[in-house]
C-alpha positions in Angstrom: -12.6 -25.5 4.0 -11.4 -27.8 1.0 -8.2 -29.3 2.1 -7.6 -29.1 -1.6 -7.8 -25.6 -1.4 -4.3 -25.6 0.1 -3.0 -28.1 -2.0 0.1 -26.8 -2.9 3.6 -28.1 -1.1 4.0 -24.6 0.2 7.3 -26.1 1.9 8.9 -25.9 -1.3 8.6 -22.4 -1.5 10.0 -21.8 1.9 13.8 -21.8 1.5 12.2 -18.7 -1.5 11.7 -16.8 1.9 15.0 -16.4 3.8 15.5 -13.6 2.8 18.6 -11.3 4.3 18.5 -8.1 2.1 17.8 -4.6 4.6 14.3 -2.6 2.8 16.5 -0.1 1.6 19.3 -2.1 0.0 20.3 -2.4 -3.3 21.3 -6.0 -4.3 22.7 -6.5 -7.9 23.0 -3.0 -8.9 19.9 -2.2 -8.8 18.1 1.1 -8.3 17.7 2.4 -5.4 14.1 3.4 -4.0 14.5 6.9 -4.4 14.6 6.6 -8.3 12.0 3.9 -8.2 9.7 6.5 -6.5 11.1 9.1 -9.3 9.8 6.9 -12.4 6.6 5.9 -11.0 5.6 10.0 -10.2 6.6 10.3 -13.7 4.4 7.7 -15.0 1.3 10.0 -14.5 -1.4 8.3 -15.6 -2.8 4.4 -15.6 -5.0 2.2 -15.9 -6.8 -0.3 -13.0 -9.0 -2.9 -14.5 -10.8 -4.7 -11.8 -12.3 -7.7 -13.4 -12.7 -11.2 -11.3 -15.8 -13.1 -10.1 -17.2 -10.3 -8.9 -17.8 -8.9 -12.6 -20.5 -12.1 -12.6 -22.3 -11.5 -9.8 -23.2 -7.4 -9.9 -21.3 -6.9 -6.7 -18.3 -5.9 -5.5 -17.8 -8.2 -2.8 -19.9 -11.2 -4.0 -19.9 -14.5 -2.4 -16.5 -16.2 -1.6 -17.6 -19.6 -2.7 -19.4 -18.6 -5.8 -19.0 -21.7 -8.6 -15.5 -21.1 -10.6 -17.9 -22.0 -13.8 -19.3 -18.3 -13.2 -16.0 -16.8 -14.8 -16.6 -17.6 -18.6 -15.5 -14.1 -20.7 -15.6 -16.1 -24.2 -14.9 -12.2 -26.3 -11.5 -12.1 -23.4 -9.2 -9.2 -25.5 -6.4 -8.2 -23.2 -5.1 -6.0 -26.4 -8.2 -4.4 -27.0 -7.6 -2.9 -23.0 -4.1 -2.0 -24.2 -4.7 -0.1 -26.8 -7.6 1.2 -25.1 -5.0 2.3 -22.4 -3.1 3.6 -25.0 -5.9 5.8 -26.7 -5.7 7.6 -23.4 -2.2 8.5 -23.7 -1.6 5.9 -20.1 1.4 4.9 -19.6 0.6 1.5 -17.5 -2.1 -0.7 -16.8 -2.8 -3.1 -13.3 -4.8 -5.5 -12.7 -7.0 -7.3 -10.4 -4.9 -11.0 -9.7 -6.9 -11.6 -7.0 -9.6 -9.3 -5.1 -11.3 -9.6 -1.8 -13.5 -12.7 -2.8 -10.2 -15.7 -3.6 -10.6 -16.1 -6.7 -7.0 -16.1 -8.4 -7.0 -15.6 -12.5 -3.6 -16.7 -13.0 -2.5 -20.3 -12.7 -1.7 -20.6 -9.4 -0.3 -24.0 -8.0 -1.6 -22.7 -4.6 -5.5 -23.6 -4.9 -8.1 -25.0 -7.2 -10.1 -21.3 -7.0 -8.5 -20.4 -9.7 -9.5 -19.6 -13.6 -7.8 -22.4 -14.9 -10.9 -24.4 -13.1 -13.3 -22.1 -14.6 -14.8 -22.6 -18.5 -11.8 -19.8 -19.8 -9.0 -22.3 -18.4 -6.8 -19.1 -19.8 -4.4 -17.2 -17.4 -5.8 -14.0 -17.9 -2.3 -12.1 -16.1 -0.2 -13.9 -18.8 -2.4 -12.5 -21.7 -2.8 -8.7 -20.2 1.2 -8.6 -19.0 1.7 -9.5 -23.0 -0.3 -7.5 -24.3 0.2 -4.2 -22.5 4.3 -5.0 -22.9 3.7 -5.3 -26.6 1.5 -2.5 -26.8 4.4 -0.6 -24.7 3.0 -0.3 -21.4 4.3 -0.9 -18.4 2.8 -3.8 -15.8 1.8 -3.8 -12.6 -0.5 -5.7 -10.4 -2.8 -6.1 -7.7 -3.6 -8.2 -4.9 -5.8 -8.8 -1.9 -4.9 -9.7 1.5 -7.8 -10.6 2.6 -9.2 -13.5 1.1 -12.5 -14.5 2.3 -13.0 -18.1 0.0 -9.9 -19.0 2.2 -11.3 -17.3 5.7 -8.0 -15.9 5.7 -10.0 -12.6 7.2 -10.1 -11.1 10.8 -9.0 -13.8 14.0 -8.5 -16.7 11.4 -5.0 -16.5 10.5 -2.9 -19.2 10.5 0.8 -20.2 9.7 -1.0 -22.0 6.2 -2.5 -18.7 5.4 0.8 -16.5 5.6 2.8 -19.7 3.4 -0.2 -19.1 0.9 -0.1 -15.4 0.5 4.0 -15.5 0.3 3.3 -18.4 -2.4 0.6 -16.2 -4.3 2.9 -13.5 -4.6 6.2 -15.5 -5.6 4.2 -16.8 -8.8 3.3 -13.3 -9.6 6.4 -11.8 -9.3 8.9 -14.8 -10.9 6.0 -15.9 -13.8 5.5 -12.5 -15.4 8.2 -10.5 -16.6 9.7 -7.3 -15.1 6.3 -6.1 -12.5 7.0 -2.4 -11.7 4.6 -2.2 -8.8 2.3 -4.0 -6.9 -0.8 -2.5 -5.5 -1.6 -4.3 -2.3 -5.5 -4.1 -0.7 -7.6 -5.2 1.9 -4.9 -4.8 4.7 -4.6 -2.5 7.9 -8.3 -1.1 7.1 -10.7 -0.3 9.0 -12.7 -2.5 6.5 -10.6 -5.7 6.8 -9.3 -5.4 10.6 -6.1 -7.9 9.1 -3.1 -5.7 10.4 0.4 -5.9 9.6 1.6 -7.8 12.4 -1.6 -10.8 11.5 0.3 -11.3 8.0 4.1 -9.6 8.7 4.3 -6.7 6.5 8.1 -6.8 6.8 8.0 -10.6 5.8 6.1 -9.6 2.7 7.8 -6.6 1.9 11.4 -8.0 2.1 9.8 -10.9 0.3 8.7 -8.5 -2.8 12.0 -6.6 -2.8 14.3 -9.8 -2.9 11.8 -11.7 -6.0 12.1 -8.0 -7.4 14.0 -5.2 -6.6 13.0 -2.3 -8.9 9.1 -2.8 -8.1 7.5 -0.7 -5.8 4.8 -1.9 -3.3 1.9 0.4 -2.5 -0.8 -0.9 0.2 -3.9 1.2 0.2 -3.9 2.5 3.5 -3.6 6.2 2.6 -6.3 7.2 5.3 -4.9 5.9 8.3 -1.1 7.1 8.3 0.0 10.8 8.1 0.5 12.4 4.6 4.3 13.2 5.8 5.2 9.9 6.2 6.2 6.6 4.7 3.9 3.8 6.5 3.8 0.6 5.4 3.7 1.7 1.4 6.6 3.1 -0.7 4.1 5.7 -2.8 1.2 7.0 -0.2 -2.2 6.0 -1.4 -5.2 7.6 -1.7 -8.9 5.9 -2.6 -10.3 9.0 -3.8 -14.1 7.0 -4.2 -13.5 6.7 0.2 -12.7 10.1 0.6 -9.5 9.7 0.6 -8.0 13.1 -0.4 -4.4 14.5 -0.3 -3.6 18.1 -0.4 -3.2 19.7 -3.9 -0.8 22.3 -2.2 1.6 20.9 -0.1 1.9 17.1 -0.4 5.8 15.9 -0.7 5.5 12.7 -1.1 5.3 10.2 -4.3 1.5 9.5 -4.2 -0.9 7.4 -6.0 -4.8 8.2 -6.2 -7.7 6.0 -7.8 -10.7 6.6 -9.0 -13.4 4.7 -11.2 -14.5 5.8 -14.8 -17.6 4.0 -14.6 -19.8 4.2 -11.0 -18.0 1.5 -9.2 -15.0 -0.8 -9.5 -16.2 -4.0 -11.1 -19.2 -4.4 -13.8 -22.8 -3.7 -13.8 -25.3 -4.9 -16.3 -26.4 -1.0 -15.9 -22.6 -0.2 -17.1 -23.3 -0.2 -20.7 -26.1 2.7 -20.7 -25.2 4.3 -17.7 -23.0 7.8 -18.2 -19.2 7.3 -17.3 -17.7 10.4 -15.3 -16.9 13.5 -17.5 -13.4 12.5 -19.4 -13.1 16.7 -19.7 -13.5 17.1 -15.8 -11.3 13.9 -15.3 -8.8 15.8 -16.7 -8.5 19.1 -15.5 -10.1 18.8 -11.9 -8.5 15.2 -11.4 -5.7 14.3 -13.4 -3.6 17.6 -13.8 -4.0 19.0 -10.3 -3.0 15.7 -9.1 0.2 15.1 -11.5 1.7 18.6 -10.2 1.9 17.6 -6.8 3.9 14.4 -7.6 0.2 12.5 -7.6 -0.3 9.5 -10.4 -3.6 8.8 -10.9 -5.0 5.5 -11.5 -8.5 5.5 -13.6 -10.2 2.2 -13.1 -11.9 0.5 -16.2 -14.4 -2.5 -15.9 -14.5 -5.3 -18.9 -17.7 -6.4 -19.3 -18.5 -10.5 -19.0 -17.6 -11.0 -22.4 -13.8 -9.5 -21.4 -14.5 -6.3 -23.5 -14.5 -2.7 -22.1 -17.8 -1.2 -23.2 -18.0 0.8 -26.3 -18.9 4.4 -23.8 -15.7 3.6 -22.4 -13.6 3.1 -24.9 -15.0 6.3 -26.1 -14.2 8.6 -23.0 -11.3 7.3 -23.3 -11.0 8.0 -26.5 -11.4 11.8 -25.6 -9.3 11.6 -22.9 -6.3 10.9 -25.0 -7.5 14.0 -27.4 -6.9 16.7 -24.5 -4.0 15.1 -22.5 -0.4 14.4 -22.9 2.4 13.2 -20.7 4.5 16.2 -20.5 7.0 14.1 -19.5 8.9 13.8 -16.2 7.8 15.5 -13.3 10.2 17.6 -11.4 12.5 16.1 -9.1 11.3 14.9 -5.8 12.7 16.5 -2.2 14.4 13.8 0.0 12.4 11.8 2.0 12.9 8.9 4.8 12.5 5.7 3.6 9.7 3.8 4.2 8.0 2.4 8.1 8.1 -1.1 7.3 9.0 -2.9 10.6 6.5 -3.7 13.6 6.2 -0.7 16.1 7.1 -2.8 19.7 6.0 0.5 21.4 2.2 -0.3 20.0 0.1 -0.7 23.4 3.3 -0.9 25.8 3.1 0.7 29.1 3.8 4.5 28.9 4.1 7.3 31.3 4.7 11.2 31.1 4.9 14.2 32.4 1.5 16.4 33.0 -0.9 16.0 30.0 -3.7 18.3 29.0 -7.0 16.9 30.4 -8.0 13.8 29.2 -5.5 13.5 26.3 -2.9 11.3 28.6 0.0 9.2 27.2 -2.2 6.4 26.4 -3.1 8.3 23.3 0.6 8.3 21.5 1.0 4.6 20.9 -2.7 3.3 20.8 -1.9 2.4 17.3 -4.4 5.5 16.1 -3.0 8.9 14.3 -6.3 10.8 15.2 -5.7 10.6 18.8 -2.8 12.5 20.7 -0.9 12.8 23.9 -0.8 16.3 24.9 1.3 18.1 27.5 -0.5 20.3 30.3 0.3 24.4 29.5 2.4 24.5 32.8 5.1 22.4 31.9 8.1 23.8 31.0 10.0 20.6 30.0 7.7 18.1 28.7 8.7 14.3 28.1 7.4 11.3 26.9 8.4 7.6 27.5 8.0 4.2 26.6 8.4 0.8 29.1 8.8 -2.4 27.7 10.1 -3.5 31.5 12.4 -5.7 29.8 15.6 -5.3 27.3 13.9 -5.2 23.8 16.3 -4.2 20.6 15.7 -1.9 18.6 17.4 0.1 15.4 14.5 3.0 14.7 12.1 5.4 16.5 9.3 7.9 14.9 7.7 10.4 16.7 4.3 11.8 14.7 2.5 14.7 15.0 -1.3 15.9 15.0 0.2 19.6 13.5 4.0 19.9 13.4 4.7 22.1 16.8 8.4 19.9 18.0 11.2 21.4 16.8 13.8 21.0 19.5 14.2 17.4 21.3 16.5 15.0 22.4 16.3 10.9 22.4 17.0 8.3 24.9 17.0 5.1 26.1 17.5 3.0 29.4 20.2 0.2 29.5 22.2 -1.1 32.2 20.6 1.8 34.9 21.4 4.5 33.0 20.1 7.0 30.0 21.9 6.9 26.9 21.1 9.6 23.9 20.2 8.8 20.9 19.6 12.2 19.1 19.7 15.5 20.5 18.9 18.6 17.7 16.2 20.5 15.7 13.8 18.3 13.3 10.5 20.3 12.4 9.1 17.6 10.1 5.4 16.5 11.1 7.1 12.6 10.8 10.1 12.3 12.4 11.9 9.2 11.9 15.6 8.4 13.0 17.5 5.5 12.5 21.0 4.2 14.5 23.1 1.3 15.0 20.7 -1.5 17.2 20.9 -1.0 20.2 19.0 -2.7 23.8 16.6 -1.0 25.8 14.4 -1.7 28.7 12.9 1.9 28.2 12.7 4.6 25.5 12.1 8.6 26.3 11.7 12.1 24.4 12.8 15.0 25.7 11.0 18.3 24.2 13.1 21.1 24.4 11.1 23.5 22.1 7.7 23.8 20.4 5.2 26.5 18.5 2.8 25.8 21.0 1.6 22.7 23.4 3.6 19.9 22.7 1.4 16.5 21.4 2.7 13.3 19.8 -0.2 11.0 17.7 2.1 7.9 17.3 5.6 7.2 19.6 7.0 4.3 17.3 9.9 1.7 18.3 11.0 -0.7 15.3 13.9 -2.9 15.2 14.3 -2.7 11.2 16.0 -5.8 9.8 18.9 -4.8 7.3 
């Protein structure tokens, strides 16, 4: 790799990154995440333009070292995507800072791969945050994780990677105006294999929330967690184009799903004569279901290599805006826990229990994998569960999730100084039960079920010592 690449004195940045703010605080007045989660349900309906290298190259995922001189859109009209947006009746737009490939189209200071080393030498997030704020939008971004130009991908992470990524993000979140979420990608998939303990999701997080404190961060990792629970996101996501799917019925939760107009996310030269989805269906099979279960929906629109969305998508969007409205805000959200943001220290640790069911043994609770359960054998009448990290750890914040919700009736513990102290003992029928206490230090964590519908089963046992 181009030691250039890395140019930038990340050290400069590091005194940025001290940062002593809890996930759920609210420094300087600001509002708090239950409102943030309010205003972005009520938001509806966006825009995602996904337009990098890869719109060169008729690929998605093209390859990382591709020539910066491929990037050339000399037609670039950020306002003719805002008012496109706006012909729609959306309410934001996002866009694609970096994707999977490296290649950053702002002016970064952190490497050379980025547009202003490209023919354009234009940063294309300054020209589409001013235009959709003077067009009345509101802003939000994207950005990858992964970042194959800089082999910052699967068992090559170092120290300069992390600096780089907390870099990337402090440009795009103190150089642009008021951001009011940033989409996050190619993280904890099964796809990318970079999990949150590889880069520190609580590093970046906390990171995000000190730089700014009304945007919320979504990573797109709606498949892997449970749809009652706040994981590693503060909206849940759902990639609708994976399969992704959340229930029109019963969801609870402020949730984001994302779809392309045209038949994948960046440009094709078969784009411009190729039929875009139905804008009639888009509406009232996609959009409206979605928006009365608390869903926003993100519809994804590629520009073209001149920097122009084609003219059969600017017409369905066009018709879009003829047969949908925001009907303004939703109604009001229930409570829910705040988000998972901390490493689980039960992930993998030595577990015991009492009788299990067959082969579904207490391995299967904190293997790091919701599809997978511990189950407890018929015969026993008072089932437990337990965690041993044979050593004092700290910790501030336990999660017990379920398959189906069956738990109702349980008490908490944990092992200090040769004895069991409780840490909860009561009713809690949620699917995703998390509790949070003062810290406390324990060689050894345990649940105690008291009552359940039917055999009792845990997916994921979770220990976190939050910092706040």
């Amino acid at each position: 790799m181009d030691k250039k690449q890395l140019l930038f004195p990340l050290f400069i940045l590091l005194g940025l990154y001290a940062i002593n703010t809890a996930a759920q605080s609210n420094p300087n007045n600001n509002q708090p995440l239950a409102s943030l989660q309010q205003q972005f349900a009520d938001l509806r309906f966006g825009m995602f333009i996904h337009f990098n290298v890869p719109t060169y190259m008729n690929q998605d995922w093209p390859d990382p070292d591709a020539s910066p001189s491929l990037f050339n859109p000399t037609k670039l009209n950020c306002g003719q995507w805002a008012k496109a947006a706006k012909s729609a009746n959306m309410s934001y737009g996002c866009l694609t800072t970096k994707h999977h490939s490296g290649f950053c189209i702002w002016d970064t200071k952190t490497t050379d791969y980025n547009v202003m080393n490209s023919p354009l030498k234009r940063d294309v997030v300054k020209e589409f945050t001013d235009a959709f704020r003077a067009n009345g939008l509101k802003v939000m971004l994207y950005y990858s994780i992964l970042d194959t130009h800089h082999r910052l991908r699967p068992n090559s992470i170092t120290r300069k990677h992390i600096d780089m990524v907390k870099a990337q993000i402090t440009e795009l979140l103190s150089n642009y105006g008021e951001i009011s979420a940033l989409i996050i990608d190619g993280w904890d998939a099964p796809w990318s294999r970079i999990s949150y303990d590889d880069i520190p999701f609580e590093d970046i997080y906390l990171l995000v929330k000190k730089l700014q404190p009304n945007c919320v961060l979504m990573d797109l990792n709606g498949a892997k967690y449970p749809s009652q629970g706040l994981f590693y996101s503060d909206i849940k996501t759902y990639e609708m184009g994976a399969g992704q799917r959340m229930s029109k019925d019963s969801n609870l939760m402020p949730s984001l799903a994302c779809l392309p107009l045209q038949q994948s996310w960046f440009w094709k030269t078969s784009f411009p004569t190729q039929p875009v989805k139905d804008p009639v269906k888009l509406v009232n099979e996609t959009l409206i279901p979605l928006n009365k279960v608390d869903c926003n929906f993100i519809l994804n629109v590629s520009p073209n290599r001149d920097g122009l969305f084609d003219d059969n998508a600017l017409a369905a969007l066009k018709q879009i805006g003829k047969i949908w409205h925001n009907e303004g805000p939703e109604a009001k959200l229930p409570p829910i826990d705040a988000p998972i943001i901390s490493t689980n220290i039960a992930k993998k640790q030595a577990s015991s229990s009492s009788w299990s069911e067959d082969d579904n043994i207490m391995d299967f609770a904190n293997d790091d994998d919701f599809t997978t359960s511990w189950i407890s054998n018929l015969t026993v009448e008072h089932p437990w569960y337990e965690i041993d990290f044979d050593r004092d750890k700290a910790f501030n914040a336990i999660s017990v999730a379920e398959e189906k919700p069956n738990i109702s009736k349980y008490r908490l513990e944990y092992f200090s100084n040769g004895e069991w102290i409780p840490i909860f003992n009561g009713e809690n029928n949620k699917k995703v039960k998390v509790h949070r206490f003062g810290r406390v230090w324990g060689s050894k964590v345990r649940i105690w079920i008291d009552k359940s519908d039917h055999q009792a089963s845990i997916a994921e046992f979770g220990v976190y010592d939050e910092r706040r």
